[in-house]
N, C-alpha and C positions, 0 to 999 in steps of 0.2 A: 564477561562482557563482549559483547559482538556487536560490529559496527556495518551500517550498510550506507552506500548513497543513492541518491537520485539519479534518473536518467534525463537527462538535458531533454524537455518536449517541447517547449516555448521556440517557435520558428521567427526570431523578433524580427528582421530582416522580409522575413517571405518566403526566404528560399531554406532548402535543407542543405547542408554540407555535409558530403556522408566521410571526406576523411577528417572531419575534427571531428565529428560523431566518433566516427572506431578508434582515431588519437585517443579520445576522451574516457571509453569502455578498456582500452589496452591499458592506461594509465590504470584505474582505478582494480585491475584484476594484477597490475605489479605492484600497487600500492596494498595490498594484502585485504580488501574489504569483500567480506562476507557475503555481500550480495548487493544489486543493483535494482531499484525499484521504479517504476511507471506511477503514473496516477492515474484517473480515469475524468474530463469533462470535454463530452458531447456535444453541449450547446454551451456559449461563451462569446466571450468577446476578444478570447486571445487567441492567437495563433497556434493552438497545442493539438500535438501529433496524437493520435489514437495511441492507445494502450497496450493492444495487442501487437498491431502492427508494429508499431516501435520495437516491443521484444521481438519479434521476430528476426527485424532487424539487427539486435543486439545479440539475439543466440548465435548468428554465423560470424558477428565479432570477436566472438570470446571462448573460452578451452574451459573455463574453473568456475566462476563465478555465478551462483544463483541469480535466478532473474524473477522478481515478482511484479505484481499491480496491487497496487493499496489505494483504494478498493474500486474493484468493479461494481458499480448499481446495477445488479445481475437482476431485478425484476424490471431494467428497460432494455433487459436482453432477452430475446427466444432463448431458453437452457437449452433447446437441441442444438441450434448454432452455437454456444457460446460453450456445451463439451463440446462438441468437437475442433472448435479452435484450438481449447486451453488443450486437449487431447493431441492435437495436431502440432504445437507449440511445446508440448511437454518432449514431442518423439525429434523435433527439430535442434532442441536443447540437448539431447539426450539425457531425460530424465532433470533437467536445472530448475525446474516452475516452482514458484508458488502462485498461493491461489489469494488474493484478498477479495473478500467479497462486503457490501453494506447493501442496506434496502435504501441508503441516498436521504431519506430526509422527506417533510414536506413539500421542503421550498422547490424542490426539482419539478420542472414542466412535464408531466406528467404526459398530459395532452398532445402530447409530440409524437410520443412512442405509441399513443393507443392505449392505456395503462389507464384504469381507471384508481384515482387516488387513496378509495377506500380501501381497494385491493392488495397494495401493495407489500405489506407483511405477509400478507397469504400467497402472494405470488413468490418473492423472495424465500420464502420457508419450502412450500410446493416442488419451486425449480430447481431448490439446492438438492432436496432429494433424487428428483427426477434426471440429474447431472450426476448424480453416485450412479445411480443402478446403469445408465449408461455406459459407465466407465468400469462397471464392476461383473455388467453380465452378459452372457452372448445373447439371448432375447430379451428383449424388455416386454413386459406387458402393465399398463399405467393406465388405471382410470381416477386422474385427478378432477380437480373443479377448474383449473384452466386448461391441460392438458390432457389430450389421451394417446394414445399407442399401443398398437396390437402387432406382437412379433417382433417389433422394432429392433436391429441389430446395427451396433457401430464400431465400425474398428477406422484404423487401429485403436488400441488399449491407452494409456496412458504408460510411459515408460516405468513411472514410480508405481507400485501399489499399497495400495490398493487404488489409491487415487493421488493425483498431487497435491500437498498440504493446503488445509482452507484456514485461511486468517478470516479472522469476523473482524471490522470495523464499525466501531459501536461508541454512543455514549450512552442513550438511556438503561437504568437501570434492568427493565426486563429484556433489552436487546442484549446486554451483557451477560444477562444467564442464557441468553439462547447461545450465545455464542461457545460459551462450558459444553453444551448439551448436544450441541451438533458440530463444532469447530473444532479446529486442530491449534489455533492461537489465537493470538487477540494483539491486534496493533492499533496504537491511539493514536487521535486525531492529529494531525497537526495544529490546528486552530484550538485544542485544547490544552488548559494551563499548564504547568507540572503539579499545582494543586490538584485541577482537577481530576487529572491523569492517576491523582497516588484513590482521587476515590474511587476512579473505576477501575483500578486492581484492586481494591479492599475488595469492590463488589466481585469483582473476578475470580479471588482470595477463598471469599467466602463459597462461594457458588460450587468452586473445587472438590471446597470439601463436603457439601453437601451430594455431591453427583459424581464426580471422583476422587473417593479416599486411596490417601495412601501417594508415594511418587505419579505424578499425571504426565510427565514429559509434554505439556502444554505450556509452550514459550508465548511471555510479552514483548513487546516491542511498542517504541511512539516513533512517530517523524516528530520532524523535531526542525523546523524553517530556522537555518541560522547564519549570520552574517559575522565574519569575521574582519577585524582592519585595526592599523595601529591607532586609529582614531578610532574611538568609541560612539560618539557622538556621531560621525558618519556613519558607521554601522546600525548603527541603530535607526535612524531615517531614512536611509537605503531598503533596509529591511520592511518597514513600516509602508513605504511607497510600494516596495514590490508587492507586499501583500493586500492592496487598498485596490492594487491594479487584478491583480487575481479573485478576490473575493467580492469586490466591488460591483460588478457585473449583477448579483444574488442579491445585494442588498447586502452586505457581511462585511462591516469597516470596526476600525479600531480593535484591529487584531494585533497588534504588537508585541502585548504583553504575552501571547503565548509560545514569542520567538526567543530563540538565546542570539544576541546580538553585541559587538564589542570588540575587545582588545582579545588576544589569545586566552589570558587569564581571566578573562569575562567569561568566556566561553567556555573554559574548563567547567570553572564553579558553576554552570548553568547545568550545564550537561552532566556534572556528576550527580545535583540534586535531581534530575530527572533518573538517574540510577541508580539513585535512593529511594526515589517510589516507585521504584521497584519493574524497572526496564531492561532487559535481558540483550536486548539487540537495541541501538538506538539507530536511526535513518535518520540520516544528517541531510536536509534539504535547502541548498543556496536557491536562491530565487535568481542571480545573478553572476555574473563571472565564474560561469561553471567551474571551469578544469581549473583559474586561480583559488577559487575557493576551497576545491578540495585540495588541491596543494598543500595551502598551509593549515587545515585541520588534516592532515597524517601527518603532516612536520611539528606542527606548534601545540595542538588540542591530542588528539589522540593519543599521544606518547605520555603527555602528562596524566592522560584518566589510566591506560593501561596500566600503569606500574603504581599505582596504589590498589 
């Protein structure tokens, strides 16, 4: 079991603070976590810092610690810009990126980006290839249906190869096999149950072994929104507000039930049933009191899932 946390994006104040920022990334790479993860929302109502930007920020904080986004809506990104950031971010890091990508959803304004709605699996699938062969070859040559390039050459490389790992972020059923089919992992939603969670690793599961038999070294992972307190009852309506304030914006309330919220041992038994259906890394994400939060999940939570 492998544990990752969040990168503090919410600017609640207005302003950034870049030494509780790197307080906050030094803490979390002595507190022995796996990796640090971003999120991605462009249009909102809340104060959140870019995704890339932010890691970037975070690569010159840190010596050890993987840096990802879960997930980028990579078809309201140009793929030529969006390799060579993650390309550019991968050689800053030295080689620390991953990669999460999702096609976002419906509900996403579409219209914002120029993205026409019916497009966007095709664009999403298109650009994710179109960002390998980038990262994988000195010329490009690409006659796709949104994209073309002739000769096209980008460097530098990405430090990893062939490329920096790509997480799919998915619920429906056939976006989950796409993600077997062309991905390196597969990390669940936050906003999704542990129910639902254990059936899109069934589908995951299944998909494996249909497309790759045998060891696949294709890790899961969920976020996983959680509030810790010795009051339970607080925690859990703390957590409720934070996320009513994040998703609310989209229309997306009464998301509660998909948080672990509570006392320590609440939050143990939350989080271990979540790595019983079957989560490999979990990404612990406080919506609030960042650096107290993580605190006491490596003091209090942590120690009790690791040693069984």
């Amino acid at each position: 079991m492998r544990f990752a946390i969040s990168v503090p994006q919410i600017v609640t104040d207005g302003s950034f603070d870049p030494s509780r920022f790197r307080a906050y990334l030094a803490r979390a790479e002595e507190l022995g976590f796996d990796s640090a993860w971003t999120g991605e929302q462009v249009i909102g109502s809340l104060p959140f810092l870019g995704p890339i930007e932010t890691l970037s920020y975070a690569a010159a904080c840190t010596q050890r610690i993987r840096l990802g986004c879960a997930a980028l809506v990579s078809p309201l990104h140009n793929p030529v810009h969006l390799a060579k950031n993650i390309s550019t971010l991968d050689r800053l890091s030295q080689g620390r990126v991953d990669v999460g990508l999702t096609t976002g959803g419906r509900f996403r304004m579409f219209s914002a980006f120029g993205v026409d709605p019916a497009s966007f699996v095709a664009r999403f699938t298109e650009g994710l290839r179109l960002m390998k062969e980038l990262w994988t070859q000195d010329h490009v040559d690409f006659d796709g249906q949104f994209w073309q390039l002739r000769g096209a050459a980008m460097e530098p490389k990405p430090v990893q190869t062939p490329h920096p790992p790509i997480w799919f972020g998915a619920t429906h059923p056939d976006a989950l096999r796409r993600a077997v089919r062309l991905g390196d992992g597969f990390v669940g939603s936050g906003i999704s149950t542990t129910a639902q969670f254990a059936e899109e690793v069934r589908v995951i599961r299944s998909a494996l072994e249909d497309h790759r038999p045998g060891p696949t070294g294709f890790p899961i992972a969920k976020r996983v929104y959680i509030a810790v307190d010795d009051n339970a009852e607080r925690a859990r309506g703390r957590i409720a507000e934070a996320l009513d304030r994040f998703y609310g914006y989209f229309g997306l309330t009464g998301l509660a039930p998909a948080a672990v919220a509570g006392t320590p041992d609440d939050c143990v038994a939350g989080l271990r049933e979540v790595a019983e259906a079957g989560a490999e890394t979990i990404l612990l994400n406080p919506l609030f009191d960042d650096l107290e939060q993580m605190e006491r999940l490596a003091a209090q939570v942590i120690p009790e899932l690791s040693a069984r």
